[in-house]
C-alpha positions as CSV (number, residue, x, y, z in Angstrom):
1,X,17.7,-9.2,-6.8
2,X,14.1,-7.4,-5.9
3,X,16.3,-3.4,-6.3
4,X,15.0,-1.5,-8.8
5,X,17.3,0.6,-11.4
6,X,16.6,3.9,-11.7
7,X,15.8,3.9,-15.4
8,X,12.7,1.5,-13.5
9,X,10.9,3.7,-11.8
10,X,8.9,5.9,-14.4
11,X,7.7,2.6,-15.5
12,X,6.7,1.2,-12.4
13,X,4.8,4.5,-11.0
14,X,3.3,4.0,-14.5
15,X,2.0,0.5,-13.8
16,X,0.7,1.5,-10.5
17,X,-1.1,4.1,-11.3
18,X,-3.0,2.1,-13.6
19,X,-3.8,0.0,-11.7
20,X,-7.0,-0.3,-9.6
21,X,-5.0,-2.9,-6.9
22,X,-1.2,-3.5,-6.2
23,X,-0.4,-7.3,-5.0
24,X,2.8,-6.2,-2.8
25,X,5.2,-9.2,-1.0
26,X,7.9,-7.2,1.0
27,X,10.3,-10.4,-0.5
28,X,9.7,-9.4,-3.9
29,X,11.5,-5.9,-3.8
30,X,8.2,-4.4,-2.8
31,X,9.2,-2.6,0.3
32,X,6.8,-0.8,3.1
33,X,7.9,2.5,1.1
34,X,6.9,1.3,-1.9
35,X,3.5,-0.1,-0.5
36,X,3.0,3.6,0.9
37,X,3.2,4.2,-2.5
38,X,0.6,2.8,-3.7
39,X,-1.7,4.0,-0.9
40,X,-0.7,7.3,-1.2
41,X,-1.8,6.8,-5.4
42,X,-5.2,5.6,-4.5
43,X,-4.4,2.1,-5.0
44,X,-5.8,-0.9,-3.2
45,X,-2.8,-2.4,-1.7
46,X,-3.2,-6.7,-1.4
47,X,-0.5,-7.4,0.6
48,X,1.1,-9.4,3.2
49,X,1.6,-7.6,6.7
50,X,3.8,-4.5,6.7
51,X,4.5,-3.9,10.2
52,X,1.3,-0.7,10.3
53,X,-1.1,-1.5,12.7
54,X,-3.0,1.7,11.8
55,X,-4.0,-0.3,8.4
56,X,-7.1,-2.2,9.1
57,X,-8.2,-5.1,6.4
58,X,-11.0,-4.9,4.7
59,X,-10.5,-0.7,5.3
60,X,-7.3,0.6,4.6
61,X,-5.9,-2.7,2.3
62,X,-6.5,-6.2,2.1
63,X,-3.9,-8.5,3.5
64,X,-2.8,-11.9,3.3
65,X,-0.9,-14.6,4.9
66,X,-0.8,-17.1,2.2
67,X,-0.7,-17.5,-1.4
68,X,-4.5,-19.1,-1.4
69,X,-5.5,-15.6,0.7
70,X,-3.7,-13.6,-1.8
71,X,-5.3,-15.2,-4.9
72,X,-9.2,-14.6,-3.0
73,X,-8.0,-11.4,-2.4
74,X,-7.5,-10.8,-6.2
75,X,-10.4,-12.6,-7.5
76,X,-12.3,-10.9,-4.7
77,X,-11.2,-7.5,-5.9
78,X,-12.1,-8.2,-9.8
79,X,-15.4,-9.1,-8.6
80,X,-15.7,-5.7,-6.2
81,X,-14.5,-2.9,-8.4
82,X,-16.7,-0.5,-6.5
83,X,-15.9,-1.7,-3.2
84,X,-11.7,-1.9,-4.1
85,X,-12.1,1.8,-5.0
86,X,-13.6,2.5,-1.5
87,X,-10.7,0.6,-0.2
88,X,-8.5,2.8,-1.8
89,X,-10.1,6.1,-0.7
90,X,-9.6,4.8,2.5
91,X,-5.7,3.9,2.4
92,X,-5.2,6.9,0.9
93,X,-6.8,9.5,3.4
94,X,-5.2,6.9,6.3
95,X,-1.7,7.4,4.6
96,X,-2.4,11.4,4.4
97,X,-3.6,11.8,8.2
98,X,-0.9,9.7,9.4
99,X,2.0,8.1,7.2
100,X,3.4,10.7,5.2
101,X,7.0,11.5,5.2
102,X,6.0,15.3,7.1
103,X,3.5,13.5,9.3
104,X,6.3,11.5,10.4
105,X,8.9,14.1,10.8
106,X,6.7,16.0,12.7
107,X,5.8,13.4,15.1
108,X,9.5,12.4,15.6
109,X,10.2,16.3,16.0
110,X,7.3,16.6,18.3
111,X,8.8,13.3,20.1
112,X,12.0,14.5,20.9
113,X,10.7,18.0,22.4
114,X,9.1,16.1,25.3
């Protein structure tokens, strides 16, 4: 439970990219690749913490801690379609500067050279 197929994927890339927000829970087969994903889609990620400190609330994504948080966070968002998209821009350029998978090799890279 919570894998996806392979035959899966097209469909779920689909249904976030059209999407203006993606409610991730790393128990629900939503992993922190996946919610990279979605920030690096321009997506407004709602999730629960993801272990990135870079990610501010409010900024980068909104987060949540329980399922009452979550559901504000959504109804928030339908209310805020201009500010969610701002959210987004903001994920996305933070995923770009910082979080992709060359940004990360090259800081390993650089790393190990010290």
């Amino acid at each position: 439970a919570g894998t996806l197929e392979p035959v899966q994927i097209p469909k779920y890339l689909c249904e976030i990219n059209a999407a203006d927000y993606v409610i991730a829970c790393r128990g629900c087969g939503i992993d922190t690749l996946r919610q990279f994903e979605c920030l690096s889609l321009r997506r407004t990620l709602i999730t629960d913490y993801f272990g990135c400190d870079d990610f501010v609330d409010g900024v980068h994504c909104l987060y949540y801690k329980t399922a009452d948080e979550c559901i504000d966070n959504v109804r928030w968002a339908e209310k805020h379609p201009k500010r969610v998209k701002e959210i987004a821009e903001n994920g996305a350029l933070l995923y770009r500067q910082k979080h992709t998978p060359e940004r990360l090799a090259q800081q390993i890279i650089e790393e190990l050279m010290k």
